[in-house]
C-alpha positions in Angstrom: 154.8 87.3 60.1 153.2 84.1 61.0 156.1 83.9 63.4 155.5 86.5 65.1 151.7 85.9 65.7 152.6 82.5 67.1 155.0 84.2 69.2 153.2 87.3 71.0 150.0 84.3 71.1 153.0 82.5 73.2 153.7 85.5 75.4 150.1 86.1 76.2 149.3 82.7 77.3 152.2 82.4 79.5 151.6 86.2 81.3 148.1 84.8 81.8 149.1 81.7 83.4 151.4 83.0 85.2 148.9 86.0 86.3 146.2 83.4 87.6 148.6 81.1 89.0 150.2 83.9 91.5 146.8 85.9 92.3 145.9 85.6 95.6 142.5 85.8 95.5 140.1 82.9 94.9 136.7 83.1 93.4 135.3 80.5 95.5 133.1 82.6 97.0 129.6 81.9 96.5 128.3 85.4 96.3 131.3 86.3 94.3 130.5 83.7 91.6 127.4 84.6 90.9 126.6 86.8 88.1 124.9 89.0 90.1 127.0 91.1 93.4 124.5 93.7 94.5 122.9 92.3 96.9 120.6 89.9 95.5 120.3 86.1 95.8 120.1 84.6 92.5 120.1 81.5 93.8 117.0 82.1 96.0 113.4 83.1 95.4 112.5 85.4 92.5 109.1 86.6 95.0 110.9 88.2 97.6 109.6 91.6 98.1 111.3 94.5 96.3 111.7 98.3 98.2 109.6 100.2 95.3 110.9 103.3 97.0 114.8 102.2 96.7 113.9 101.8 92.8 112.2 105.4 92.4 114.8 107.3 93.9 117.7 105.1 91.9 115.6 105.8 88.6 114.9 109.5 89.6 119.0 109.9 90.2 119.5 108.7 86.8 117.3 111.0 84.8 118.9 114.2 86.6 122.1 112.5 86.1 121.2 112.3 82.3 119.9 115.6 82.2 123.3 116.9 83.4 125.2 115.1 80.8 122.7 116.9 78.4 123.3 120.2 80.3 127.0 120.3 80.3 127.4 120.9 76.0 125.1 124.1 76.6 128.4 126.0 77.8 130.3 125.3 75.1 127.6 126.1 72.4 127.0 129.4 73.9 129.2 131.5 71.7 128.1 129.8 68.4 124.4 130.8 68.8 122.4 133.9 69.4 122.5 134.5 73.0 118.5 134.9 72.7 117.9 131.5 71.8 121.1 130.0 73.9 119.0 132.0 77.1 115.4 130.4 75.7 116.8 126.8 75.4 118.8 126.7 78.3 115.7 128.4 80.7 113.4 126.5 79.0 115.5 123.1 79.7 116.0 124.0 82.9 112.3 125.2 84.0 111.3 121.4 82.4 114.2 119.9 85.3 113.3 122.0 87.9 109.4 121.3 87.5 109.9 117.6 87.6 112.0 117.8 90.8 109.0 119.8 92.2 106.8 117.2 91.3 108.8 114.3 92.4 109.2 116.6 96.0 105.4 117.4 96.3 104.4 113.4 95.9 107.1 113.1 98.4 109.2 110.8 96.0 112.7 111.6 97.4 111.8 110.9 101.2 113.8 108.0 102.1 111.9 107.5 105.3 108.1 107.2 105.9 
């Protein structure tokens, strides 16, 4: 048993060796050493100014995109319920999604431009 630990250990560390050794692509890239690769400079200034908009829209896109996930089950719970309270929860749900997208549309959240 101990054999074969010490053996598939073996294996491992010479695919991995052998992996890095015939890559062809370096990481000597600056940007692509860095922890961070979206666009920011960690490297830099922490005070450089920050597009407020850019952040509302990309936190608006994930709530709807969490309220689908939550939206998707409702199919598939539909024929173990009452289709009263299924049809309550599901408009009721909804009208709460479609109220906050009218919201974020009438303070004119989701224009990119100015």
């Amino acid at each position: 048993m101990l054999f074969i630990s010490i053996l598939t250990f073996i294996i491992t560390l010479v695919i991995l060796l052998l992996a890095s050794l015939i890559a062809k692509t370096t990481m000597f890239d600056r940007e692509k050493m860095s922890p961070y690769e979206c666009g920011f400079d960690p490297k830099g200034s922490a005070r450089l100014p920050f597009s407020l908009r850019f952040f509302v829209i990309a936190l608006i896109f994930l709530i709807f995109d969490v309220e689908i996930a939550l939206l998707l089950p409702i199919s598939m719970i539909m024929n173990l319920t009452h289709i009263f309270s299924w049809l309550t929860t599901t408009s009721f749900f909804l009208f709460i999604l479609l109220l906050g997208l009218y919201y974020e549309w009438y303070k004119s959240a989701l224009d990119w431009s100015e």
